[in-house]
N, C-alpha and C positions, 0 to 999 in steps of 0.2 A: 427585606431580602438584602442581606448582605453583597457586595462585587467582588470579586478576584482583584486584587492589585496589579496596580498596571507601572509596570518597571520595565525602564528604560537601562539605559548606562549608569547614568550618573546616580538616579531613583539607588539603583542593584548595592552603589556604594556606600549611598546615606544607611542600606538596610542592613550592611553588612552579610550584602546575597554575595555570592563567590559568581559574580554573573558569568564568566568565560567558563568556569565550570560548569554550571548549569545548564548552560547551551552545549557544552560538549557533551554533557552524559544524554541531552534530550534526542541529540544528533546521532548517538553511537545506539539510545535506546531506539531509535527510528528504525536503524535496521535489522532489527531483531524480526519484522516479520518477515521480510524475503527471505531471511535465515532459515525461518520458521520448514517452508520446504525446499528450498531451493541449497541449502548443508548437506542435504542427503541424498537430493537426488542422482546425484552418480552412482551411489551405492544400492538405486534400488535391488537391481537386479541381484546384486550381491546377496542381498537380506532374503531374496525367492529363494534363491538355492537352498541357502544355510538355514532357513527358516522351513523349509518343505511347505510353500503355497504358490499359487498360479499368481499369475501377473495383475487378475484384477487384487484378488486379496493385497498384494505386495503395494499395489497403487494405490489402496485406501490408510497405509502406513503415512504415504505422501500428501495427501486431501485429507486424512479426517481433520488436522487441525483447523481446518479453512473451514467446514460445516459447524465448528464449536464455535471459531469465533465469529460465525453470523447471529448463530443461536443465543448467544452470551452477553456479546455486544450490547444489547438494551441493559442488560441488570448492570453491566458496567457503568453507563455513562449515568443511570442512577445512580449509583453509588459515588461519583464523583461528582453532580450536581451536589447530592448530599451533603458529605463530606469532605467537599476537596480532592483535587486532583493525588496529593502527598501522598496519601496512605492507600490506595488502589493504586496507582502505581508500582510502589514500593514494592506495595505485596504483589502485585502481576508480574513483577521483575524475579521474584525471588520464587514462584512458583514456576515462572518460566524456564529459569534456570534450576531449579531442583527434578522436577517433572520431566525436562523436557533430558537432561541429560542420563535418564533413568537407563534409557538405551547403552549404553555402556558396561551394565554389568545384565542387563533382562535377555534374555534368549529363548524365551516363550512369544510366541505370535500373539496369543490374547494377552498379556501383559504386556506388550508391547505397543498392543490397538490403546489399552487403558491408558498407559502412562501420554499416549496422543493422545487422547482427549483431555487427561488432565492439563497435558501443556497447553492447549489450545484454549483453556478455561483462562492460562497466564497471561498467552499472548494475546487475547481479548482485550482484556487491560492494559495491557502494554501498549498498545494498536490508538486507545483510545484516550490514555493516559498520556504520550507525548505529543500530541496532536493537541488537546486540550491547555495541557500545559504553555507551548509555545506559544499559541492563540491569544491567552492568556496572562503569558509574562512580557511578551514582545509586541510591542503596539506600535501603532501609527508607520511610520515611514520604514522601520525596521522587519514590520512583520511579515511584509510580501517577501524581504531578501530570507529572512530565517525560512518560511518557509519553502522555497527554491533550493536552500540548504538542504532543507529534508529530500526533497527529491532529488537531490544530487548522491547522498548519504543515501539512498534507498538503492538509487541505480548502480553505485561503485559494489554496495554489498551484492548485488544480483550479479556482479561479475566475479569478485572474490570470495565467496562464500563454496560457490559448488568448486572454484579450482583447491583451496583449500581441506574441505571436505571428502573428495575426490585424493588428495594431498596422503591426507589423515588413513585415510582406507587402505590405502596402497602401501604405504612404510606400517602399519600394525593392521586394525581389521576394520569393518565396518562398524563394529563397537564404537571403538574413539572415534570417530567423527560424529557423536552425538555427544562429546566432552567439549566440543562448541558452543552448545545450550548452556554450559554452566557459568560462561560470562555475566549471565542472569543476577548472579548471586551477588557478586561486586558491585552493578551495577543497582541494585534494589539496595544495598545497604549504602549506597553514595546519593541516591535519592534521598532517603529518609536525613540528609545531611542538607544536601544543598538545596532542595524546592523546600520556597516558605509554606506556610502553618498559614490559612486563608481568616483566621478569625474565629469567629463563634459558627454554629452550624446555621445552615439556611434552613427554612421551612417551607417544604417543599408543594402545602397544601395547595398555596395559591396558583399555582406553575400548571396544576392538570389537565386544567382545561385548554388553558392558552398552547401547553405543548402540540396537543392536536391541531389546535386552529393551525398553528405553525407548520406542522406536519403536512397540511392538508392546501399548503399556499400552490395555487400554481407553478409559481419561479422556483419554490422549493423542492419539490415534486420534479420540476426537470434538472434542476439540479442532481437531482438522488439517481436520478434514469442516466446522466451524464456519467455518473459513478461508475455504475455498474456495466455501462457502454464499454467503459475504458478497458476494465478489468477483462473484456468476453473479447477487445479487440484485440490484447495482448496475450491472452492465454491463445487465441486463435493463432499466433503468430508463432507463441513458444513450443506448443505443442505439435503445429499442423506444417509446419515448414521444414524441422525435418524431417519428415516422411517426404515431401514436394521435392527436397534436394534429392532425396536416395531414388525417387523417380527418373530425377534429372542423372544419375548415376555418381553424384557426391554426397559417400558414407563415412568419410574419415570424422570422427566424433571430435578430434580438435578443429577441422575445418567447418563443421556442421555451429559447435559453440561459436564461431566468431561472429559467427551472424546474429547471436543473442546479445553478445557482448559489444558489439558493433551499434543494436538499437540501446543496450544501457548506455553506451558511450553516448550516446546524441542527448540521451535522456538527461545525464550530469551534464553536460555543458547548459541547455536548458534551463536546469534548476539555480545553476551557479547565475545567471543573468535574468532569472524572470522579476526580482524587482525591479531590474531597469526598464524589463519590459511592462511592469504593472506601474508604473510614473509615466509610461508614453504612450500607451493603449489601454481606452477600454476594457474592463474584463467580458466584454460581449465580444467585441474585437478579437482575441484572446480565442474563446470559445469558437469563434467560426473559423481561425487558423486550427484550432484542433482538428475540428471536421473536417477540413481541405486535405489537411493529412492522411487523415483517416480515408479521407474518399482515392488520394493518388497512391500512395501505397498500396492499396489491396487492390485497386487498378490494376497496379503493375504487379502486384504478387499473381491475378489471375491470369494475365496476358503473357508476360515473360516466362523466357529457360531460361534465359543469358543471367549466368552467376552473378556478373558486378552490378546490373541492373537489379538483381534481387538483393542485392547486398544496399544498395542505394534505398529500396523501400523500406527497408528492414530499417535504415537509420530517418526515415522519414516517420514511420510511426511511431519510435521514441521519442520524437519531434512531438506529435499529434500526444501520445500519454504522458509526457511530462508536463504538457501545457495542461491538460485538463485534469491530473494531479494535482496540481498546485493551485490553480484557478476555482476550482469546484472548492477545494480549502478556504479559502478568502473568502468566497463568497460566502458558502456558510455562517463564517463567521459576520458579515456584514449580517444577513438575511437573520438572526437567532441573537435574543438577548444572553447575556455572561449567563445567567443566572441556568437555562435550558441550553447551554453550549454541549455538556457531558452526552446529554441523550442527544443533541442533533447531531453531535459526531459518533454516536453507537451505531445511528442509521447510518451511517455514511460508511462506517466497517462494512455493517451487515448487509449493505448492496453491493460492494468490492468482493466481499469474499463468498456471497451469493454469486457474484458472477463469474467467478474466477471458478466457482466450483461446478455451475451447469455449462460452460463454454463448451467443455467437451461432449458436454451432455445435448446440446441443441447444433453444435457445430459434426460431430462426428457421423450422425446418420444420415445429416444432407450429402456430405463429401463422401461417405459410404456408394450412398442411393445416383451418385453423381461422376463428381471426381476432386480435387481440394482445388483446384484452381476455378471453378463453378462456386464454390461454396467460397472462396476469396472475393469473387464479382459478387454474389449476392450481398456480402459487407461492404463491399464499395457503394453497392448501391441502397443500404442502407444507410450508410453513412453520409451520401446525399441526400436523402431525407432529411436527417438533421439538418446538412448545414443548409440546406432552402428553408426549414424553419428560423434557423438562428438567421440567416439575411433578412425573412420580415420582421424580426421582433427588435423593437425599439429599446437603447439601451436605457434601462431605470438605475443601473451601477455607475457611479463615476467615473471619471476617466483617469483619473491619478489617486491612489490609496491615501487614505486618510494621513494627515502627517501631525494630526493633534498627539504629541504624547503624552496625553495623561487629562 
């Protein structure tokens, strides 16, 4: 079984890797998936009109790509086990951006669902392709800062993406704001330039069984539920808080966004600092400052009216998902040998965007049958579950990331 090369700085210049390049496209390709629905959703309503369908139809334009990339997600990170990260990427970039920008000239409702699924096939790969990638190219002491990068790069697009998008609508139609996606295409053929060629191919015979054993680890196993936690605490917040403000009697859609833009903003500062924080704590450490988050925000999300007190939780649970974005990354990669990296990060899509896609689904008929600040307490106090588990379990991770390069 062949390894992925492990390049650092100096490595990237013996290889004549363009390493600031490569880091930049990995960084800019990271944000491709909160683009993925978060470009359009300003516009949804726009596309119900013009489209002649009800609000759910309209809201499966925004979700289907989140059901393809759970679905896909395993064939992916096969096929980069396989193969190498290079050319699944590549091609996810360049399907992303053809697929995804189809929206631009389609003005049929089923070809519109279509061309969402096909993009959702790209952004699979893409999802699973830079992630792998930096894992991969960046090691030891550099890898916790690159990845903090990524979640910096994830949260600044979750801010600019829908004003841009929103942007695009407003000065021509809801069309061009799907001419977003076509960055895809640039970006797939600057891949195929600057990520190296991994060698000869692996064979993947030996890997079958062990993948399960792996799959089936305890630590790995809460790992993957940590995932999927994140993704159902954040859609709980993106989706379910403005309706709780417009109770509170604040509807203004620029004042309702700051409070999203408020928790990406906690979320970038975060990622810009968690390799400092992965050299001084713990990754168990880490993971129970998630929880604590987790548990005081939707505290206060149930208990407060008061605006800036909600405005405070909102920037405490970007706190709480940026830590366990980044964190649950690492570890992965400690927990999984190079060789099964591709699929252990497929799973790690496919519980993200599993959760990101039932949130509403398991979160909407409690707060229905209730009211959203009851259904806020019940995450608070799920979310204490957690972290009374994470207090008794002993840490088996390091306490500073590996700083061997190479």
């Amino acid at each position: 079984m062949h390894a992925m090369p492990v390049i650092d700085r100096e490595d990237a210049r013996e290889a004549q890797i363009p390493y600031r390049v490569a880091l930049t496209l990995l960084l800019l390709a990271s944000t491709l998936a909160v683009m993925a629905g978060s470009a359009i959703a300003p516009v949804v309503e726009l596309m119900r009109g013009d489209l002649g369908v009800d609000g759910t139809a309209a809201g499966l334009i925004l979700t289907m790509h989140g059901l393809v990339i759970a679905i896909i997600s395993p064939l992916a990170g096969w096929m980069i086990d396989r193969w190498g990260v290079r050319a699944p990427l590549a091609g996810g970039l360049l399907l992303y951006g053809l697929a995804g920008s189809a929206g631009i000239v389609t003005s049929s409702y089923s070809a519109l669902i279509v061309s969402r699924a096909i993009f959702g096939i790209g952004a699979a790969f893409v999802f699973a392709g830079t992630t792998v990638a930096m894992l991969s190219l960046y090691r030891g002491a550099i890898r916790d800062r690159v990845m903090g990068w990524r979640t910096t790069a994830t949260s600044l697009g979750g801010v600019l993406f829908p004003i841009i998008g929103g942007g695009l609508a407003t000065a021509f139609s809801w069309h061009a704001t799907f001419g977003l996606y076509a960055v895809g295409v640039p970006l797939g053929l600057t891949a195929l330039a600057v990520i190296p060629r991994y060698g000869s191919e692996p064979s993947l015979e030996q890997d079958k069984g062990s993948l399960l054993t792996l799959l089936l680890r305890p630590a790995l196993i809460a790992v993957y539920f940590l995932v999927a936690t994140q993704a159902v605490m954040l859609y709980a917040l993106a989706v379910f808080l403005p309706l709780r403000l417009s109770e509170l009697g604040l509807t203004a859609p620029v004042l309702v966004s700051l409070y999203i833009a408020l928790m990406a903003a906690t979320s970038s500062i975060v990622g810009v600092v968690f390799g400092w924080l992965g050299k001084r704590f713990s990754y168990l450490t880490l993971l129970r400052l998630t929880a604590l988050m987790w548990v005081l925000a939707f505290l206060t999300l149930g208990t407060s009216g008061d605006f800036i007190v909600l405005a405070v939780a909102s920037a405490m649970l970007g706190i709480g998902n940026a830590l366990a974005f980044s964190t649950t990354s690492v570890l992965i990669d400690d927990y999984v040998p190079e060789s099964l990296l591709g699929r252990a990060m497929a799973v790690f899509s496919t519980c993200m965007f599993l959760g990101q896609f039932v949130s509403p689904l398991l979160l909407g008929p409690l707060m229905e049958a209730t009211s959203i600040t009851t259904g806020y307490l019940v995450l608070s106090g799920s979310a204490a579950i957690i972290l009374a588990a994470l207090l008794v379990l002993r840490s088996e991770t390091r306490t500073q990331p590996n700083t061997d390069e190479g």
